[in-house]
MDAnalysis code that builds the backbone (N, CA, C; Angstrom):
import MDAnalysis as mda
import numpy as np

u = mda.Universe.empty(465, n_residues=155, atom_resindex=np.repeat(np.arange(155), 3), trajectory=True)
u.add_TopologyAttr("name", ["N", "CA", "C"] * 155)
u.add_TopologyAttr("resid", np.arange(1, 156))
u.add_TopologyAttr("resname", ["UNK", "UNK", "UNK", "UNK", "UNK", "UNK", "UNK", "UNK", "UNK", "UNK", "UNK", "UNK", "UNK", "UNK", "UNK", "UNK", "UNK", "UNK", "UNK", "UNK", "UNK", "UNK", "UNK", "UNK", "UNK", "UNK", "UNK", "UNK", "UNK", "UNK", "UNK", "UNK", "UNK", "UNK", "UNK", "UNK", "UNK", "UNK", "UNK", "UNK", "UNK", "UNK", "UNK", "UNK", "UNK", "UNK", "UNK", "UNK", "UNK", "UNK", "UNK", "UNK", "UNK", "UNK", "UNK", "UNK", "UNK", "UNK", "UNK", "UNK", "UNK", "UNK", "UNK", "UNK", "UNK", "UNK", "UNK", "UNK", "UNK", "UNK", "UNK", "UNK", "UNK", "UNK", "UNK", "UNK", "UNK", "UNK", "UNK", "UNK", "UNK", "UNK", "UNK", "UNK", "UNK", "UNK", "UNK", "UNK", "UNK", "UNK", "UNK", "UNK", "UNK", "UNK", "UNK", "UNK", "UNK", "UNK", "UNK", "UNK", "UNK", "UNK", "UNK", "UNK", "UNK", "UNK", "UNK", "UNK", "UNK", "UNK", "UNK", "UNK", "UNK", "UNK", "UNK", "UNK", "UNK", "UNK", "UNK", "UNK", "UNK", "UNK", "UNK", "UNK", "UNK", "UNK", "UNK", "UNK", "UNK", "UNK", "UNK", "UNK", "UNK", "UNK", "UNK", "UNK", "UNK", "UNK", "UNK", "UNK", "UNK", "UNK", "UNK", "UNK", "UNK", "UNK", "UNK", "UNK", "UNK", "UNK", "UNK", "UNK", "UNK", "UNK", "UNK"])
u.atoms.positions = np.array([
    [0.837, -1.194, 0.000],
    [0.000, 0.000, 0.000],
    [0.875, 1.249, 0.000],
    [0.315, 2.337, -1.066],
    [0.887, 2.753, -1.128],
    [1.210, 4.022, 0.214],
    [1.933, 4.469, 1.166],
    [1.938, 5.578, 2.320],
    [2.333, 6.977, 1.680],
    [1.772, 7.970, 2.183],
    [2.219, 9.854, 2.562],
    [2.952, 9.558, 3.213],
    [4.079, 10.660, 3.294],
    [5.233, 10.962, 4.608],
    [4.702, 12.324, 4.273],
    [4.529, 13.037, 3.510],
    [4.306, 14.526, 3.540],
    [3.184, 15.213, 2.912],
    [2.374, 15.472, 3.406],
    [1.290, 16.449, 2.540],
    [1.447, 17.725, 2.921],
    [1.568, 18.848, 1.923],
    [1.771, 19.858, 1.447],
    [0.227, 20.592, 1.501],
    [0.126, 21.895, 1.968],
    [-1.722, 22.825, 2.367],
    [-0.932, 23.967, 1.866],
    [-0.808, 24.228, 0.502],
    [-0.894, 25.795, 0.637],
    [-1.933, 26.667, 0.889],
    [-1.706, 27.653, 1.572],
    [-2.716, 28.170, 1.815],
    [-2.393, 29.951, 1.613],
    [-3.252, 30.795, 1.928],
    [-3.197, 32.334, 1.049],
    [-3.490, 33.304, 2.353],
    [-3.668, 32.478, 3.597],
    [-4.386, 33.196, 4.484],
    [-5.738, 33.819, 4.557],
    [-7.082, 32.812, 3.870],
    [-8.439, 33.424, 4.095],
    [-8.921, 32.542, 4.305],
    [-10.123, 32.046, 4.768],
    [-10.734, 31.178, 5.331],
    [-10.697, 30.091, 4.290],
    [-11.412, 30.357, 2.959],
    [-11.674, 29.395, 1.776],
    [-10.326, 28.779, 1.606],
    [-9.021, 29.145, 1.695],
    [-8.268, 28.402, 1.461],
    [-8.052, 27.040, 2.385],
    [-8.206, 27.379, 3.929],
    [-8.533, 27.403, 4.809],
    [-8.761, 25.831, 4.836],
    [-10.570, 25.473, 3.901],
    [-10.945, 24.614, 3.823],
    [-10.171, 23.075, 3.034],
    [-8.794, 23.359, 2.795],
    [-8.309, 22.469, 2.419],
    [-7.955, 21.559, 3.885],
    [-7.891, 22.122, 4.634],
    [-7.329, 22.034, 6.193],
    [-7.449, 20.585, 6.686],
    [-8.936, 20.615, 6.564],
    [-9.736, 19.287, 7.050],
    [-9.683, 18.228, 6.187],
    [-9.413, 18.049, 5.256],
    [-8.999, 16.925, 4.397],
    [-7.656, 16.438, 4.405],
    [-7.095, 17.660, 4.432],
    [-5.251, 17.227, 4.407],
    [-5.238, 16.543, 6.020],
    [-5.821, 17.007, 6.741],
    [-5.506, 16.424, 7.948],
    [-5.900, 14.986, 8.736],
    [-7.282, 14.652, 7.973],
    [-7.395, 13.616, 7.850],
    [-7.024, 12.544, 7.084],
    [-6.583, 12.496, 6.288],
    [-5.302, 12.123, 5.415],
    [-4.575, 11.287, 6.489],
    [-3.424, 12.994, 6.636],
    [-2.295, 12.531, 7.631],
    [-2.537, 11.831, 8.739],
    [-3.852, 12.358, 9.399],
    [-3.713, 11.876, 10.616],
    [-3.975, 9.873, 10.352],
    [-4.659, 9.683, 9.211],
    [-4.706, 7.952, 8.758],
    [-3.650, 7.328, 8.715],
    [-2.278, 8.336, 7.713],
    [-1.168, 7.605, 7.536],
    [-0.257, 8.136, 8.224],
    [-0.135, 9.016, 9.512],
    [0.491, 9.077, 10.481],
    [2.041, 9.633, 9.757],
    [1.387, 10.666, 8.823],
    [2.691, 11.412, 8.441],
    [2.416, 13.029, 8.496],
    [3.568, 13.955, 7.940],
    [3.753, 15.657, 8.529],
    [3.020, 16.299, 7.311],
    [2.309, 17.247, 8.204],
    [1.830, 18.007, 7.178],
    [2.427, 19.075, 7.394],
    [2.426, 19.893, 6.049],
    [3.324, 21.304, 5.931],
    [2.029, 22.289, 5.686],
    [2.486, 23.043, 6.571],
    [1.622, 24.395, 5.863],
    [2.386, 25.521, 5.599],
    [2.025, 26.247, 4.012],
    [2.933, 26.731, 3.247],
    [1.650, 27.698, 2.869],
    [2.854, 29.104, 3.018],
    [2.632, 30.258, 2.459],
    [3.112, 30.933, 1.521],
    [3.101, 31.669, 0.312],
    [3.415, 32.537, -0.126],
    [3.608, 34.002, 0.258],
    [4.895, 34.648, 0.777],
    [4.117, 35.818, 1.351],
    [4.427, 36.582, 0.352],
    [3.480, 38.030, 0.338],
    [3.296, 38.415, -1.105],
    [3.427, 40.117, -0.704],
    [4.632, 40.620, -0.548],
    [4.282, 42.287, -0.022],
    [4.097, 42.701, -1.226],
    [3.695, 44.034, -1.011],
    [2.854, 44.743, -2.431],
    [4.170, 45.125, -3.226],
    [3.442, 45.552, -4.662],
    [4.422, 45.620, -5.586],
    [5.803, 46.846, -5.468],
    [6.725, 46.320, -5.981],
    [7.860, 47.480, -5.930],
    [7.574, 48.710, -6.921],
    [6.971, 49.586, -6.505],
    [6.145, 50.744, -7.181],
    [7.610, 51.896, -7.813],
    [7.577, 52.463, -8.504],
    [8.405, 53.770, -8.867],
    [9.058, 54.747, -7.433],
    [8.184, 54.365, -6.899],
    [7.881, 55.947, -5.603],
    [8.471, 54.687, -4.366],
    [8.600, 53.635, -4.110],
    [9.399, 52.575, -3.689],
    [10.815, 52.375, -4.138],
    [11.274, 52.521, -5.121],
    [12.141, 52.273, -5.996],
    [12.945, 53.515, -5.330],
    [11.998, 54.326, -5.094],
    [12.916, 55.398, -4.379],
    [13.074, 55.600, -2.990],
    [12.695, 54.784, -2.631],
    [12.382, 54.923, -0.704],
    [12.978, 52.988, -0.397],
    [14.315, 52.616, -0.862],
    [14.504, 51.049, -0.757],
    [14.509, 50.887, 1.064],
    [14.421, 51.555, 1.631],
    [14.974, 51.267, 3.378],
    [13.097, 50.935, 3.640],
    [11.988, 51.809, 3.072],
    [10.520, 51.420, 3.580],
    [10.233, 50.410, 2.502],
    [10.769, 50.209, 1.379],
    [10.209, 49.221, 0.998],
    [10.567, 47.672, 1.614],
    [11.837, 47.612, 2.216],
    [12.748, 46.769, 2.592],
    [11.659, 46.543, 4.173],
    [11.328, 47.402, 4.536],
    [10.346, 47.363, 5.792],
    [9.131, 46.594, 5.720],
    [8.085, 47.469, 4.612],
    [7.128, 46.566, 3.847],
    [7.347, 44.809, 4.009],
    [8.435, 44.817, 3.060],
    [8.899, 43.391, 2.861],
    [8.965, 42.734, 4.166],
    [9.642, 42.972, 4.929],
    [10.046, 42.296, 6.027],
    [8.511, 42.035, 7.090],
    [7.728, 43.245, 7.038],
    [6.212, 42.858, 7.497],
    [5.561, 41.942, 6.765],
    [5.623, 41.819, 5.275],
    [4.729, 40.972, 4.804],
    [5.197, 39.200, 5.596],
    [6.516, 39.119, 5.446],
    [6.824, 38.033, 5.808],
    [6.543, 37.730, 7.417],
    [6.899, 38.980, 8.295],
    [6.149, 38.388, 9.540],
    [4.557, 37.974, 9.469],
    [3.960, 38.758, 8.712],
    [2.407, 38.550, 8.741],
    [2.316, 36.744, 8.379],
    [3.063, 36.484, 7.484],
    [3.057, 35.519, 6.612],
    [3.395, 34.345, 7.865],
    [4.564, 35.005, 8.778],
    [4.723, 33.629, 9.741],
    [4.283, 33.432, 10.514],
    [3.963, 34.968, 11.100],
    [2.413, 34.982, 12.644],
    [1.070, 33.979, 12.047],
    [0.960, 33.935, 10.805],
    [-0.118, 33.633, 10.371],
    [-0.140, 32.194, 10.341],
    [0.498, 31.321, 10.060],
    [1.177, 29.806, 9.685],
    [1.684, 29.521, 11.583],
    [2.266, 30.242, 12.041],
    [2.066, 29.742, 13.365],
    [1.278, 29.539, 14.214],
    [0.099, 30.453, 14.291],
    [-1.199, 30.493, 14.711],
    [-2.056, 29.302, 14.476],
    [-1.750, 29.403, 13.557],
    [-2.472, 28.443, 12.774],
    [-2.213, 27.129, 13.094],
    [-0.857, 26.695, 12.938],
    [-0.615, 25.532, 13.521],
    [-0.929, 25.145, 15.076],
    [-0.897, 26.257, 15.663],
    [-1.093, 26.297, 17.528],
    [-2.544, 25.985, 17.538],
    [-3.464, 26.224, 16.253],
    [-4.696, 25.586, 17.020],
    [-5.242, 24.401, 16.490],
    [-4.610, 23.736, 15.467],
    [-4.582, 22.568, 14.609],
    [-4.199, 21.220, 15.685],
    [-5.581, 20.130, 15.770],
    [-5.273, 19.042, 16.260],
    [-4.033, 17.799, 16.473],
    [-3.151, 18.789, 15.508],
    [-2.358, 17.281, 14.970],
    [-0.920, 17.676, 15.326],
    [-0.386, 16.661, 15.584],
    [1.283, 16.923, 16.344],
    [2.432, 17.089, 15.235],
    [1.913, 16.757, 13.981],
    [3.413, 16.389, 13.324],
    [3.064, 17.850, 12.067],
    [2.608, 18.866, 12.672],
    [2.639, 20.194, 11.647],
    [4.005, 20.462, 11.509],
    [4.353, 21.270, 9.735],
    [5.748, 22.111, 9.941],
    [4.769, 23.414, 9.680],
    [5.419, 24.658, 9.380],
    [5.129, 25.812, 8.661],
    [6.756, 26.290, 7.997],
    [6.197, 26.211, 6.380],
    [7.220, 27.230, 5.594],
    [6.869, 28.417, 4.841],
    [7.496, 29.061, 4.742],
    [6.945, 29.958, 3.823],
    [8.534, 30.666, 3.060],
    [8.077, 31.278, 1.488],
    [9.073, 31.619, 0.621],
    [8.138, 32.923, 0.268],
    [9.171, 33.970, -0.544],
    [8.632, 34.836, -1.165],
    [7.823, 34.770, -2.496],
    [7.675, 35.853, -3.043],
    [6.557, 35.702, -4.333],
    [6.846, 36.032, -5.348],
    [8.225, 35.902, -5.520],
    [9.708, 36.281, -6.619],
    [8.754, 35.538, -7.790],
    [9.054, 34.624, -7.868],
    [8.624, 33.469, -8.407],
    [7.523, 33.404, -9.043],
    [6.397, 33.691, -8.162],
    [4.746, 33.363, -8.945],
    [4.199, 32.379, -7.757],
    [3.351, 32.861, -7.269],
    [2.560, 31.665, -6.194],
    [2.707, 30.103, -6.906],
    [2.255, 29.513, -7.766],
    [2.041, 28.592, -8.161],
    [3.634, 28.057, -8.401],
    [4.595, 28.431, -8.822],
    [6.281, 28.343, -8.878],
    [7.018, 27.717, -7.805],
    [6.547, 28.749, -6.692],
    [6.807, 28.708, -5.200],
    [6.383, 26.916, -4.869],
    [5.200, 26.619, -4.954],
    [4.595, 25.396, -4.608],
    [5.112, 24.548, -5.212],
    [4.845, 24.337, -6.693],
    [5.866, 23.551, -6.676],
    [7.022, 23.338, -7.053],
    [7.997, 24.523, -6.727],
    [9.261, 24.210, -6.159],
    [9.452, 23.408, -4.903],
    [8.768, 23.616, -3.942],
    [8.756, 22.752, -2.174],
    [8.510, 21.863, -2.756],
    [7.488, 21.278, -3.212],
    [7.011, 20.121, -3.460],
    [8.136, 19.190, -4.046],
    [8.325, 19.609, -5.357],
    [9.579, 19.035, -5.647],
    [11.222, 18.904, -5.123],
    [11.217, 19.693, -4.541],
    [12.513, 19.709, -3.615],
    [12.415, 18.795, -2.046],
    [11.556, 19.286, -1.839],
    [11.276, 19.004, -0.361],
    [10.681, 17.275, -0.025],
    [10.271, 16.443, -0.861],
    [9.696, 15.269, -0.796],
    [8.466, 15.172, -0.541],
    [7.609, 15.942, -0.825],
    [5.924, 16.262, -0.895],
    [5.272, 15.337, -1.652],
    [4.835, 14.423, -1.197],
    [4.337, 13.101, -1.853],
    [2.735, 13.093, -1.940],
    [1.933, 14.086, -1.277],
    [0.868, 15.137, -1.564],
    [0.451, 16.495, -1.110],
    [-0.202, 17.163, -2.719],
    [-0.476, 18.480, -2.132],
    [-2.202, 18.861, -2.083],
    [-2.355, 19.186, -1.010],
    [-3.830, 19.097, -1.032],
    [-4.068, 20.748, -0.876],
    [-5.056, 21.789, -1.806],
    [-4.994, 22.883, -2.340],
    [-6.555, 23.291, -2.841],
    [-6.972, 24.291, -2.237],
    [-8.646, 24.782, -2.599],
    [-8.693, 25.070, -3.399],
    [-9.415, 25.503, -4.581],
    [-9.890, 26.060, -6.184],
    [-11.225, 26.716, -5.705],
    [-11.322, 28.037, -6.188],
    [-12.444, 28.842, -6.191],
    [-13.777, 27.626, -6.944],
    [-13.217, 27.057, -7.905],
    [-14.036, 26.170, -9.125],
    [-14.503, 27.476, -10.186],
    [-13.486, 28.246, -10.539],
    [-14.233, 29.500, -11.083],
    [-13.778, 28.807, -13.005],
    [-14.627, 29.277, -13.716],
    [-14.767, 28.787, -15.416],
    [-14.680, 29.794, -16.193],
    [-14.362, 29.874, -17.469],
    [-14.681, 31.141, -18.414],
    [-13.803, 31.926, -18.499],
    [-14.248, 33.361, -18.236],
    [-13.874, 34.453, -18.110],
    [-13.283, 34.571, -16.778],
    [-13.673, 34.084, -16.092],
    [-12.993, 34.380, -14.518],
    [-12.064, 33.898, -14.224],
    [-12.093, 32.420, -14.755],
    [-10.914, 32.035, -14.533],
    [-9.574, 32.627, -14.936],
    [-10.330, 33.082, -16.384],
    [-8.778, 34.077, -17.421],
    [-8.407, 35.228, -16.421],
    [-9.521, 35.850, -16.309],
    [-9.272, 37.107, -15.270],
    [-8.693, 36.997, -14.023],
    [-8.872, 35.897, -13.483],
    [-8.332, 35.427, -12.059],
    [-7.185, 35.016, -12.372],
    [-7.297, 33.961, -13.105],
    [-5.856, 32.961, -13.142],
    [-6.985, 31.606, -11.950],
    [-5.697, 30.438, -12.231],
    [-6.042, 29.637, -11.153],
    [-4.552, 29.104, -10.683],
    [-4.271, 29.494, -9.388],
    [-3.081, 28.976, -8.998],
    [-3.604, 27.411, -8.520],
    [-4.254, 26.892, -8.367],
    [-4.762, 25.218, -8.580],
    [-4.361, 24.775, -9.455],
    [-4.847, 25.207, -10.545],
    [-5.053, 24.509, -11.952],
    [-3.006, 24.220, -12.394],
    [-2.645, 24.996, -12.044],
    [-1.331, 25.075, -12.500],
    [-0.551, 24.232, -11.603],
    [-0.930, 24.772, -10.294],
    [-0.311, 23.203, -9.819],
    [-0.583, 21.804, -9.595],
    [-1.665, 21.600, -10.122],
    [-2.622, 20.390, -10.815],
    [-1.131, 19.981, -12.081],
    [-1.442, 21.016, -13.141],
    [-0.414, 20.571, -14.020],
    [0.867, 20.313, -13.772],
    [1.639, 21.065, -12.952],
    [3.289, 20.882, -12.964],
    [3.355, 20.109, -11.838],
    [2.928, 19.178, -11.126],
    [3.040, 18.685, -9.488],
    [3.789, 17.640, -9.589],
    [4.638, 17.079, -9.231],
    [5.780, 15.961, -9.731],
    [4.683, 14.866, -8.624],
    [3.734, 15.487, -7.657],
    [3.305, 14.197, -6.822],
    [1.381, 14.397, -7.002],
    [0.820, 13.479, -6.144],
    [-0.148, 13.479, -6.091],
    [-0.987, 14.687, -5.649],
    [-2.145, 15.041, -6.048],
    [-2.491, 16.335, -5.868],
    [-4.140, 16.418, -5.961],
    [-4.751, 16.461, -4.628],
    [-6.372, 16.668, -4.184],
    [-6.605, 18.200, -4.267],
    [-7.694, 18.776, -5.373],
    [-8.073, 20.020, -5.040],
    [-9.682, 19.848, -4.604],
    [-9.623, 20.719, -3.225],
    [-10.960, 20.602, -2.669],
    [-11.578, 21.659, -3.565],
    [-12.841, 21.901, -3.893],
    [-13.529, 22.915, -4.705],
    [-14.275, 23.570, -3.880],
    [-13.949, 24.782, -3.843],
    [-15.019, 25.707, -2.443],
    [-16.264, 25.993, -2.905],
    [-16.401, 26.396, -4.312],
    [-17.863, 26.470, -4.332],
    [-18.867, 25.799, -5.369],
    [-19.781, 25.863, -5.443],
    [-20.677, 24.708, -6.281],
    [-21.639, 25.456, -7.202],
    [-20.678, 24.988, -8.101],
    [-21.714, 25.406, -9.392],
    [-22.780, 24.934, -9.976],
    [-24.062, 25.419, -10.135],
    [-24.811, 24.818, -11.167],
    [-24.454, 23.995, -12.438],
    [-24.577, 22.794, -12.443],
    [-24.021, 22.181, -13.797],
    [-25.730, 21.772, -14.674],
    [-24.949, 22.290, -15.738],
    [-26.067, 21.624, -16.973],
    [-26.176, 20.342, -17.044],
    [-27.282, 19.733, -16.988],
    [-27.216, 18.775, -17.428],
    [-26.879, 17.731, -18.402],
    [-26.278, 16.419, -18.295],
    [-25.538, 15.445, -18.640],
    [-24.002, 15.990, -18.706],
    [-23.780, 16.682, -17.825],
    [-22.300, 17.121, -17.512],
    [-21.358, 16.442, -15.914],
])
């Protein structure tokens, strides 16, 4: 049979992501392996008027990432399960990059990850950082779907 040693929760810091929580954890807690919870932290963009002020933007930065670790620690402090890590990387990269880079580096043998379930136009307009790491994931990969769409029938 096949075992997890690692499942991977990125998460964005809002509740909906949130809901991947309870699945990844029951998971682990079956096959008695670590779950990671992983952030992107994302300070706002390096603006012109930044470009000229590098000591507050360098500040900025350095808050986004505490927010990013207060947030993943918390988090873990109220989570049932003993074998949590928390990582987090910057947003150099592209959220979806970030993921799976860990994944692939790190031995992430699943990543379990929310999807708006958004279609169409929204999706173009949004993007889906799911969908992409659906595609590039070197391991197994559960996306919970937060919300429920009307489907046409025989679909």
């Amino acid at each position: 049979m096949f075992q997890f040693k690692k499942v991977l929760v990125p998460l964005d810091g809002s509740e909906f992501a949130e809901t991947a929580l309870e699945p990844a954890l029951a998971i682990a807690e079956a096959m008695g392996c670590e779950v990671v919870l992983f952030r992107v932290a994302q300070p706002i963009p390096r603006t012109r008027a930044l470009r000229e002020m590098p000591d507050v933007y360098n500040e900025v930065v350095a808050a986004a990432y505490r927010e990013t670790e207060d947030y993943l620690n918390n988090l873990r402090t109220q989570l049932p399960y003993p074998k949590i890590s928390v990582e987090y990387r910057p947003a150099a990269e592209g959220v979806a990059r970030q993921i799976l880079d860990y994944a692939a580096q790190d031995g992430v043998d699943l990543i379990v990850i929310s999807s708006h379930g958004r279609s169409g136009i929204a999706r173009w307009t949004y993007g889906s950082v799911a969908e992409k790491v659906l595609q590039g994931a070197c391991c197994a990969t559960l996306i919970m779907r937060g919300e429920q769409h009307d489907q046409q029938p025989g679909m």
